[in-house]
N, C-alpha and C positions, 0 to 999 in steps of 0.2 A: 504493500500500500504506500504511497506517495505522500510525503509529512514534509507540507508548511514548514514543518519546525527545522527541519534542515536546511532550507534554503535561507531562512533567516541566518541559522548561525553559520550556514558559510560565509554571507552577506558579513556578518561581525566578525569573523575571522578573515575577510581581504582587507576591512575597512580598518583593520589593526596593524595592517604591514605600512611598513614607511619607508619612504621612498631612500635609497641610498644616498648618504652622506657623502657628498663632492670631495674628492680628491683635497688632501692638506696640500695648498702649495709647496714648491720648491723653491728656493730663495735661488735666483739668477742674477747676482752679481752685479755681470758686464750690460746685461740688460736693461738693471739697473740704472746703473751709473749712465748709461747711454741716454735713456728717458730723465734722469736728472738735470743732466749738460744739455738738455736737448738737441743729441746728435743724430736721432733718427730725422732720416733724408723724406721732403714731402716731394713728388714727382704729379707732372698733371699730364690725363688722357684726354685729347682733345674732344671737344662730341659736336658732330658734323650734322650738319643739312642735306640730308639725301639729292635733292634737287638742285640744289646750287652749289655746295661743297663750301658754304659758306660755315667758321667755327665759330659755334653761337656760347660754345661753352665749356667747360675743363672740370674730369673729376680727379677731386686729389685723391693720391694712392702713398700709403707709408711705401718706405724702402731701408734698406738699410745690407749690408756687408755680411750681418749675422745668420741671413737666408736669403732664398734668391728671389722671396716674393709675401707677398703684405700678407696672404692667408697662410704663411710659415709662420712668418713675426708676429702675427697676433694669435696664434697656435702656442707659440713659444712662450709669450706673455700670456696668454691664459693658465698654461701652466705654473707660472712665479705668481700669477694675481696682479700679474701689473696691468689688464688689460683694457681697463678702463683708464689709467692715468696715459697708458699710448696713444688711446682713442682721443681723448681731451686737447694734448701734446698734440697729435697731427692737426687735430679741428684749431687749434689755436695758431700754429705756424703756418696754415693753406690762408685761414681769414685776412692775417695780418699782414702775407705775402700780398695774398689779390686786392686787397684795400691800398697796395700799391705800384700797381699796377696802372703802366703809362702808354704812350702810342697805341699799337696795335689792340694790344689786350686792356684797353682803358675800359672797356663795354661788357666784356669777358665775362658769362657768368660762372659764379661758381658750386660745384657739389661736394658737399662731403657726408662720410658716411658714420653713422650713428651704428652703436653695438645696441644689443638687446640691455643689458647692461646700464647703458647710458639712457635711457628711457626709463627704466625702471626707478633709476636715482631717484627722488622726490625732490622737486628743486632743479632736476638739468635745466629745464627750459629757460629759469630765469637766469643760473649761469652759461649758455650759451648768446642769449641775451645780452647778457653784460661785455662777453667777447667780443661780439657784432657790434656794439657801443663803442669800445675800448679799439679796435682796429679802426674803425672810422668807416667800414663797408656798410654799402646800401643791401639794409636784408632785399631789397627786391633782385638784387645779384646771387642772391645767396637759395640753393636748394639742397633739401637734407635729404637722404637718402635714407629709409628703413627697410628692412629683412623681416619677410614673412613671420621668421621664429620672436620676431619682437612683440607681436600680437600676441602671442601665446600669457606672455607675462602676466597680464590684467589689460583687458581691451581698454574698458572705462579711462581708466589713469593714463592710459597711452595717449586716447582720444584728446583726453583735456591738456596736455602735455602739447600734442599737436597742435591742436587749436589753437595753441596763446602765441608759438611759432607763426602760425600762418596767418595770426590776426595782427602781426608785427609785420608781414610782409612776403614772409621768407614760403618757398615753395615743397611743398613735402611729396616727394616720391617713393614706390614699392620699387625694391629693389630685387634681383633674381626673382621676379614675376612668373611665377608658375610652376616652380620646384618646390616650395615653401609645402607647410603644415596647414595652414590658414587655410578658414570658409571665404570663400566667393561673395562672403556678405557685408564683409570691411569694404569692398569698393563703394559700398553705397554708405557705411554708417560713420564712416572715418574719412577725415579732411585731407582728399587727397586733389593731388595736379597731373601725377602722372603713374605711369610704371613704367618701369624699364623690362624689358623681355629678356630671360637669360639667355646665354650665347649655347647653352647644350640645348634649345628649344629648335635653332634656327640652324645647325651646323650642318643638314643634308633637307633645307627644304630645296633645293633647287631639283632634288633625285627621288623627293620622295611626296607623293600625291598625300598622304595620311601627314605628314609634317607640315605640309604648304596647309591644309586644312585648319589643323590645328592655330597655326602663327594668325593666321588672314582672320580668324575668327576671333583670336584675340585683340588684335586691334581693331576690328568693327567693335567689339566690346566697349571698349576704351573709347572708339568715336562716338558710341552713343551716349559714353557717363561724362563727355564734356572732359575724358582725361586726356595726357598729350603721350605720346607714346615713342618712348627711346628702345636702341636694340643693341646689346653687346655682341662682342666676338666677329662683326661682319669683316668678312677675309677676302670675298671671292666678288668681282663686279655682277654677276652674276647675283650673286643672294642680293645684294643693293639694289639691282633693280628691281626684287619682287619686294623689295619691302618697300619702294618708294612708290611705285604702282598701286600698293595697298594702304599708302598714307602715313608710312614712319616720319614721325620728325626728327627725330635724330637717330645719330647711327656712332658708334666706340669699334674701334677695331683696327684690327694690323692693315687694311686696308687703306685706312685712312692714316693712322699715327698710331704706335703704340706710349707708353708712359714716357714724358720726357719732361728735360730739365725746364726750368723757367727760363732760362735761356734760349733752348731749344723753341718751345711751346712760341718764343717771342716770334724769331725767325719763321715757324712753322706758320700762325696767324698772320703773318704779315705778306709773306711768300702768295699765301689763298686771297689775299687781298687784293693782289697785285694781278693776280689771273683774272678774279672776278671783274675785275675795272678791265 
């Protein structure tokens, strides 16, 4: 015979397991002392205009000697616990770099990226705030990137987090748009401008009819919610032209430029200026 009573007390026996205890950091030294001195390197990907090849905008990306790439270093710093103070550290040297910003990139807007972490903080908003203040940059230059797995945290809190961002000026983007955890339902209940498409979404639409599907439909998505729609990874002219046929506004990729210096990034804007004209 079948007894209620058992499912109850299995019911109290999952509801008594708890979740594993996070890893005790490892004290990383050099890593350290690197985010102390603030020696971690900020590098900018340009983000291009499908149809004009015009560069409307630049995401900062950490760099640094100790690995050969920002989801190493913040890998690495996850593990010591530094990985919110890197996050802050980059967000604070990309602002204060692009606030000065002359010639070419006077206009230049800029993105940077937000951990699940830094959301959660209680208080980020008003200190990223204070940043945007303190560098002298116009928030309307300024777009913050989030990750799927940020929503996980507490929606609510994110929301109001967001909001006070985007009621300052500043543009909030979903980032790796369609790999993530997250309901379908934050595009309508969360204050957003855009998403970005990740680059493993779009890496064989050009061969494959189920992938072209997929992408095309996600950006009709996005043209109907009034969001604007960026695309990582574009390698090939090929993939550029189905995504600008299907209304990408912007495009990242070795096609265009991969991460470069401020230097670089000068040259590189100025160069696409000088074609465009």
């Amino acid at each position: 015979m079948f007894k209620w009573d058992s499912v109850f007390d299995w019911g109290r026996r999952a509801s008594d397991k708890r979740e594993p205890a996070p890893p005790t950091p490892v004290r990383d030294q050099l890593l350290e002392s690197l985010i102390a001195h603030e020696q971690i390197e900020v590098l900018y990907q340009p983000q291009i205009e499908p149809g004009t090849g015009l560069i409307l905008g630049a995401e900062a990306l950490a760099r640094s000697a100790l690995t050969p790439s920002a989801e190493g270093l913040f890998k690495r710093a996850a593990a010591a616990g530094l990985d919110e103070r890197l996050s802050r550290l980059i967000q604070r040297k990309a602002l204060r770099c692009a606030a000065a910003w002359e010639g070419p990139l006077r206009n230049l807007k800029l993105s940077i990226n937000l951990l699940p972490a830094d959301l959660s903080r209680e208080g980020y908003e008003k200190w990223l705030l204070e940043e945007v203040e303190t560098a002298g940059i116009d928030p309307a230059r300024l777009t913050v990137e989030i990750t799927e797995s940020a929503l996980l945290i507490d929606q609510h809190a994110v929301a109001d987090r967001l909001s006070a961002l985007r009621s300052a000026g500043i543009s909030i983007a979903i980032d790796d748009f369609g790999t993530g955890y997250a309901s379908l339902a934050y595009l309508t209940t969360l204050p957003l401008d855009m998403i970005k498409i990740d680059r493993g979404l779009i890496t064989e639409i050009v061969g494959r009819e189920r992938d072209r599907i997929v992408v095309k439909a996600m950006i009709r998505l996005a043209r109907e919610l009034d969001l604007m729609v960026a695309v990582e990874g574009v390698e090939s002219t090929p993939q550029l032209a189905l995504l600008a046929d299907w209304g990408c506004d912007l495009y990242q990729g070795f096609l265009g430029a991969g991460a470069l210096s401020q230097e670089e990034l000068w040259r590189f804007v100025a160069a696409a200026q000088v074609e465009a004209a």
